[in-house]
N, C-alpha and C positions, 0 to 999 in steps of 0.2 A: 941769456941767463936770467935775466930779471925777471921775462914774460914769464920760464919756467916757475922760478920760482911764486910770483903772482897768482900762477892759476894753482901751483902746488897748496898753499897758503887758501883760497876761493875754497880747493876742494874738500880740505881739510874741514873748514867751517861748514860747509854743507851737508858734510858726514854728520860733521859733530851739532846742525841746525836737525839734520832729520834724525840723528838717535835722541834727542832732546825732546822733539815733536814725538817718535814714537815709544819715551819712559814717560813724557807725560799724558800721553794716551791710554799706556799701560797702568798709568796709575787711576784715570779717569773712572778705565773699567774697572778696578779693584774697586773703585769706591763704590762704583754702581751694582757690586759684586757684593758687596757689604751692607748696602742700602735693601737691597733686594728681597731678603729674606723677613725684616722687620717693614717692610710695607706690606708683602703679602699676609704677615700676621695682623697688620693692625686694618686690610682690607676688609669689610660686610659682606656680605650677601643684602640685596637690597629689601627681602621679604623676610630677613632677621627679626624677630620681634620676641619676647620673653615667650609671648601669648604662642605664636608658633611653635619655640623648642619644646613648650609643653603640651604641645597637638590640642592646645584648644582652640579648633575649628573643624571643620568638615570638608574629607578633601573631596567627598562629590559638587559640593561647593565654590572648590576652587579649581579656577581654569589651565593651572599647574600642573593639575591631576589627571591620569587618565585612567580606564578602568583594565586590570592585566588580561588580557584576551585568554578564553579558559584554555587554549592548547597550551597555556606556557605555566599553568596553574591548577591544583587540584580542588578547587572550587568558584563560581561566580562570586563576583561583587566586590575585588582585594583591588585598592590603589596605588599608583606608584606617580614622583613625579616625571614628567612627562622625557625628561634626558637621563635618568635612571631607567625609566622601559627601555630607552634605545641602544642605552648601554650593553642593559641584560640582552637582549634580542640577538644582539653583534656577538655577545658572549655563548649564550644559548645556540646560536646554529655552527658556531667553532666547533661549541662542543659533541654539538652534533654529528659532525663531522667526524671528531674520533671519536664515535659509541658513545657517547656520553649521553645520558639526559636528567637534565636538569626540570625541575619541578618547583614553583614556587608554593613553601606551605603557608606563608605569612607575610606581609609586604607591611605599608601602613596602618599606623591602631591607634584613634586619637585620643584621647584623655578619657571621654567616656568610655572605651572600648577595653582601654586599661583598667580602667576602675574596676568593671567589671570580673573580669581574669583576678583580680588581685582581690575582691571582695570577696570573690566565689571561695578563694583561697583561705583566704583568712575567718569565716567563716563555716569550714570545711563545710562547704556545697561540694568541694572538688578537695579529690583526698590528691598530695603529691605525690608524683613518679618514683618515691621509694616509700610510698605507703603510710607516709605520715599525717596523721590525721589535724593540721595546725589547732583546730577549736578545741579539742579536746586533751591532745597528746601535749601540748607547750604553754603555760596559763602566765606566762610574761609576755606584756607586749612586745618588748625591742628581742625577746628573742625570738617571738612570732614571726615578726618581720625578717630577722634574720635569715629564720629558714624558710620564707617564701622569697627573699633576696638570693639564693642561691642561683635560683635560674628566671625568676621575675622580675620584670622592673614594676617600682609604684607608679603610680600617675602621675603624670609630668615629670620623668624624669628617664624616659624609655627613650632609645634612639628610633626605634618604629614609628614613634610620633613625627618625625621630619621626612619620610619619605622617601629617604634614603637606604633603608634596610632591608633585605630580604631573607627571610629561613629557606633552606631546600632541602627537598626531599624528605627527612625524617629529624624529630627531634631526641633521638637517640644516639648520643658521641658513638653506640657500640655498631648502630649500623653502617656509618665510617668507618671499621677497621679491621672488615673481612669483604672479600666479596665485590661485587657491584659499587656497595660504597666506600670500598676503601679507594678502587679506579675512579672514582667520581671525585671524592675529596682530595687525591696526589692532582686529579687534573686540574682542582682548583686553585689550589697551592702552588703549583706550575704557572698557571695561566692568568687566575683572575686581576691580577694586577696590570695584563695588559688589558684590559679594560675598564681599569678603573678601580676594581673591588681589595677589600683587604678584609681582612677574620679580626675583627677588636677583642672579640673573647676566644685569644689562646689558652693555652694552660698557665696556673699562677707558678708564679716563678722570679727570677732576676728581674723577666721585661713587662713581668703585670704582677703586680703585689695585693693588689684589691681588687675588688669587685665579683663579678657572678663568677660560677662555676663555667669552665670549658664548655662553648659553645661550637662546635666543628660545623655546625648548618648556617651559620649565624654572618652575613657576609654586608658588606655596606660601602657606599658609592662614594669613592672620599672626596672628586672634585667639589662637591657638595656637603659633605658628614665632616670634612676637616674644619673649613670654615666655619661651620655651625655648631663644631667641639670646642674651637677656640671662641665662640660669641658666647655658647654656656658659661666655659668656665670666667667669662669676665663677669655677666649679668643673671648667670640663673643663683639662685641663694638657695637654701638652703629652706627657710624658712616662709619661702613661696611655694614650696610644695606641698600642699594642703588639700582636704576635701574629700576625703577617704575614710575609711576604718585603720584605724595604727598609726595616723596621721601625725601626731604626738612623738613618736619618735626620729622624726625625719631628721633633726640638727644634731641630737644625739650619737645616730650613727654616721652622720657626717655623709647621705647621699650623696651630693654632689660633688664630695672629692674621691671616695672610695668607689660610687659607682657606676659613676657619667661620663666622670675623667679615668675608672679605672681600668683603662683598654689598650692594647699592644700599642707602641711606641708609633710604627709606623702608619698607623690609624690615626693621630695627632696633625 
């Protein structure tokens, strides 16, 4: 009776040693489970630099970069970095696969490449895509900028400068929503996310309050553009983005929170 009871009593305790062992194990991972998410925010990318998120460099320059091979692109010479090409590629012959073809119209654009695009604008060398002519038709600077902020970024402050971005196909939201590209754009809205890709410029709404107008071409490589969104918004200022025509209003309209950080949630 006594053995009985001895090993009754042994068993008990070992129940009650390994539920012990396995809630404090449960609690280990909770905590590792808690820890997890604030490391991978306060994580770098190690070629993080102010100087890069504002594409001042040259990515034929940098050995990161590689040049888009013209089948997957409708012109020579557009860079992408080197695990964003292999992304798209993996993405691109999926898509191929169901009818799809995907066409890169813009990949990397570094500071000066912006400048230019945004000077021609403001300038009116280049009338915009609803006919406005900014030099002539708008004679206040911040609201020059505003309405080339529509579908523009200024210099240094463009997500095309990191390498991580790519336009396709056309830059008209309306050729997405009959046809050809209305199957191309459901496929990516389906799809792109298994390779990486998210749309930062949806429609404004609940889940994006600021920033540019609806970009449906407009697609980007978050293993890479997340962490690079969260190094902006701790170290790009406001007051660093300089070197332009309009330049003068960049703190004013508050760039860097309405239009760097103003991108779909899940793009963060």
């Amino acid at each position: 009776m006594n053995k009985i009871v001895l090993i009754f009593v042994l068993s008990i305790l070992g129940i009650s040693s390994c539920n012990n062992e396995k809630a404090l194990s449960q609690v280990m991972d909770s905590n590792k489970e808690i820890k997890k998410p604030e490391q991978e925010k306060t994580k770098e990318l190690s070629f993080a630099t102010v100087d890069y998120v504002m594409g001042k460099f040259q990515p034929k320059d940098d050995e990161a970069f590689v040049t888009i091979p013209i089948r997957y692109a409708d012109r020579e010479g557009m860079y992408l970095r080197k695990e964003v090409l292999d992304a798209f590629v993996k993405m691109y012959d999926a898509a191929k696969e169901d009818g799809v073809h995907l066409v890169i119209r813009s990949a990397t654009r570094n500071f000066e490449y912006q400048k230019g695009i945004w000077e021609r604008k403001w300038t009116g060398q280049t009338i915009l895509s609803d006919g406005t002519n900014v030099a002539k038709d708008i004679p206040l600077a911040k609201a020059k900028a505003l309405k080339i902020l529509e579908y523009s970024s200024m210099p240094g402050s463009s997500r095309h400068h990191w390498g991580t971005d790519i336009d396709f196909n056309s830059f008209e939201n309306s050729w997405f929503e009959t046809g050809e590209g209305l199957i191309l754009f459901n496929w990516l809205e389906k799809h792109a996310a298994d390779y990486g890709f998210c749309r930062p410029y949806c429609a404004k709404g609940d889940l994006r309050q600021s920033g540019y107008n609806e970009e449906k071409w407009h697609w980007s490589y978050m293993p890479l553009s997340k962490p690079l969104t969260r190094f902006a918004e701790r170290r790009l200022k406001n007051e660093m983005i300089k070197g332009f025509k309009g330049d003068e209003v960049t703190e004013e309209i508050d760039v860097v929170g309405n239009y760097v950080l103003g991108i779909h949630p899940e793009c963060k």
